[in-house]
C-alpha positions as CSV (number, residue, x, y, z in Angstrom):
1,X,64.2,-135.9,47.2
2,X,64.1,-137.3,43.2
3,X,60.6,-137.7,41.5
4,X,61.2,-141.0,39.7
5,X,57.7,-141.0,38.6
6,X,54.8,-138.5,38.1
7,X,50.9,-138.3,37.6
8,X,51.0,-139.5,34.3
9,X,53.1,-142.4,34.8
10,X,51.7,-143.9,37.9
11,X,47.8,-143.7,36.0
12,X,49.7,-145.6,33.2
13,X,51.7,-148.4,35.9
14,X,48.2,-148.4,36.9
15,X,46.0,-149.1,33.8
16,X,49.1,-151.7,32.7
17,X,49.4,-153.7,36.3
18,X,45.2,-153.8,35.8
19,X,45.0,-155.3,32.2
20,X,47.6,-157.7,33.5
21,X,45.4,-158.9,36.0
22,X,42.7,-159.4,33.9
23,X,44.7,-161.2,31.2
24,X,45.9,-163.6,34.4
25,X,42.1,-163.7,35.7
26,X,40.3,-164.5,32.4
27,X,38.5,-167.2,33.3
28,X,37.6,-165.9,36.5
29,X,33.8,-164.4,37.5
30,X,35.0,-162.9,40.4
31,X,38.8,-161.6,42.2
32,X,39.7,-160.2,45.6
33,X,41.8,-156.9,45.6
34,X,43.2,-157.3,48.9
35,X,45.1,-153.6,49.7
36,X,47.2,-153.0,52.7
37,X,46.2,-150.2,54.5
38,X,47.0,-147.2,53.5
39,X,48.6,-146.6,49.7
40,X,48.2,-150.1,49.4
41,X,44.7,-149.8,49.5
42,X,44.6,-146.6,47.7
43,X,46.2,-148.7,44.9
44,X,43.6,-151.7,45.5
45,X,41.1,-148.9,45.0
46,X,42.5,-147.1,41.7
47,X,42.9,-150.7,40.2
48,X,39.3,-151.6,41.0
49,X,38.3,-148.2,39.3
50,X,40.2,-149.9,35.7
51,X,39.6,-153.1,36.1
52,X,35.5,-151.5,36.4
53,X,36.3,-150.2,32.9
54,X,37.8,-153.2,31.0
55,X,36.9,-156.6,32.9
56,X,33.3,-158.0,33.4
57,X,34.7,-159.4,36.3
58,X,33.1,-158.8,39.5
59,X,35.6,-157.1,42.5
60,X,35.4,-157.3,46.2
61,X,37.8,-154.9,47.5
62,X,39.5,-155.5,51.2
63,X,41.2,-154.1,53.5
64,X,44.2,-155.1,55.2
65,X,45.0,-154.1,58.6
66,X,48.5,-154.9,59.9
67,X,51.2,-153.0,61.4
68,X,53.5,-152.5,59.8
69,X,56.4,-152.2,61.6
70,X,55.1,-155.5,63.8
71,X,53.0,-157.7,61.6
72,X,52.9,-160.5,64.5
73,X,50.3,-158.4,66.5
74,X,48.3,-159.4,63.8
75,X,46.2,-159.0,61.0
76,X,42.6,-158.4,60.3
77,X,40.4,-157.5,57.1
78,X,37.3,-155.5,56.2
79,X,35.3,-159.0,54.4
80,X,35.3,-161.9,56.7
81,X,37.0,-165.1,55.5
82,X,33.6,-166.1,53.5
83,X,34.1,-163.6,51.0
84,X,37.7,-165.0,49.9
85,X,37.1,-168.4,50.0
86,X,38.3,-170.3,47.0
87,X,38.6,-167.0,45.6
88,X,41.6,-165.6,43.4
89,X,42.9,-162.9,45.8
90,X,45.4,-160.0,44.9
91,X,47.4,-158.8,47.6
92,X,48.5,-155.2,46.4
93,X,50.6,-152.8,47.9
94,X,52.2,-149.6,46.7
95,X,56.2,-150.3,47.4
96,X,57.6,-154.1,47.9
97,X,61.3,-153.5,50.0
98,X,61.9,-155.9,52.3
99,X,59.0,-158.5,51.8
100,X,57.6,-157.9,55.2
101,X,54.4,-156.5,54.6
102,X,53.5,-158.6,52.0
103,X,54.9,-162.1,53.6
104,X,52.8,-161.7,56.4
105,X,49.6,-160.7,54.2
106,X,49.8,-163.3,52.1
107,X,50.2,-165.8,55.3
108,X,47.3,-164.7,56.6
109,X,45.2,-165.3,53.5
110,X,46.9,-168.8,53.1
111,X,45.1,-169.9,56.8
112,X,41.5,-170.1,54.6
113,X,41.9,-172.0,50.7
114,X,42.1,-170.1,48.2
115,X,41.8,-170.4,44.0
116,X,45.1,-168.5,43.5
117,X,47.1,-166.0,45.6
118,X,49.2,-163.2,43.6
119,X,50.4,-159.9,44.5
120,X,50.8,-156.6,43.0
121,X,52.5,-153.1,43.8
122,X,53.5,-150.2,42.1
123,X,57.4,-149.8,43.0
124,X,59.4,-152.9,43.5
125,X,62.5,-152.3,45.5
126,X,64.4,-155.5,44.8
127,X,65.8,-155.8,49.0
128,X,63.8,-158.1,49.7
129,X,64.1,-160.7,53.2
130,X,61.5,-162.9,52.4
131,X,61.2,-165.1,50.0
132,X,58.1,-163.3,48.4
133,X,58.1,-161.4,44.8
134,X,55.4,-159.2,43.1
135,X,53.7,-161.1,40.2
136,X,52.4,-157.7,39.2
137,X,54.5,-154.4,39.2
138,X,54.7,-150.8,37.5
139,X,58.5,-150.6,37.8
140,X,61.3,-152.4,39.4
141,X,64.1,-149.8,41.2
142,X,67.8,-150.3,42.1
143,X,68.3,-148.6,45.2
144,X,70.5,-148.4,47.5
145,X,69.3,-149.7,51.6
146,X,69.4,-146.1,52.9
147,X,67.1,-144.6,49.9
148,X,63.3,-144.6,50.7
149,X,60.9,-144.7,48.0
150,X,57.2,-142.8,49.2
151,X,54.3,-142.6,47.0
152,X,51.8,-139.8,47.8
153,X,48.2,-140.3,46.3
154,X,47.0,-136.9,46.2
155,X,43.7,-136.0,44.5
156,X,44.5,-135.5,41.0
157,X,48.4,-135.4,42.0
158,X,50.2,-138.5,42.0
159,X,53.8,-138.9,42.7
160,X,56.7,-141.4,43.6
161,X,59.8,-139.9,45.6
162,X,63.2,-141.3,46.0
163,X,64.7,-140.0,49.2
């Protein structure tokens, strides 16, 4: 197992993906940061917590609720629909591989109409299936299929792991 990044870094990806989405929000009042459960909404969370800081925007947080390893059972969220409606919505996870995950979250916010629809994460894999990218990222990885990237949030302890 290789740390490819550590506390330090992943508050910096952090603080950088959240100016970026400001810059791209500017003449917003209000976005959606739509995090898939789990680190995806962990991330969702620590990029409300900058944008808090920097941006008078104002932030509804959501939760996304899918399985993961079968999106078509499929998918709800903590705000109903009303509270994304003509909305710019983020859809941020923590690691983009094969597209999955984010293809199917980003279909199911595309059933109401919406202002703008981007997403975000904080590793991007590059093996992707789907024809979906991240418009915001912390870093972009080469990796072989059989490598695994896992990002554990712990309190004051962040880390990325290539295994």
């Amino acid at each position: 197992m290789t740390q490819i990044l550590n506390h330090t870094d992943i508050q910096n990806k952090i603080r950088r993906i959240a100016y970026q989405i400001y810059e791209n929000h500017l003449a917003e009042k209000e976005i959606v940061l739509a995090g898939i459960v789990g680190n995806g909404y962990i991330l969702a969370e620590k990029l409300n917590e900058v944008l808090a800081a920097i941006a008078p925007l104002k932030v509804t947080l959501c939760k996304v609720m899918m399985n993961k390893k079968n999106p078509l059972e499929g998918i709800t969220t903590s705000e109903p629909a009303d509270a994304y409606i003509n909305k710019a919505v983020i859809l941020v996870d923590d690691v983009l591989n094969s597209g999955i995950t984010l293809i199917y979250g980003v279909k199911h916010f595309l059933e109401v109409p919406l202002k703008s629809l981007t997403t975000a994460v904080l590793v991007n894999r590059n093996h992707k299936k789907y024809p979906i990218k991240a418009d915001f990222k912390g870093i972009s990885l080469s990796t072989s299929l059989q490598e695994h990237v896992a990002i554990a949030f712990d309190e004051g302890d962040y880390k990325a792991y290539l295994q």
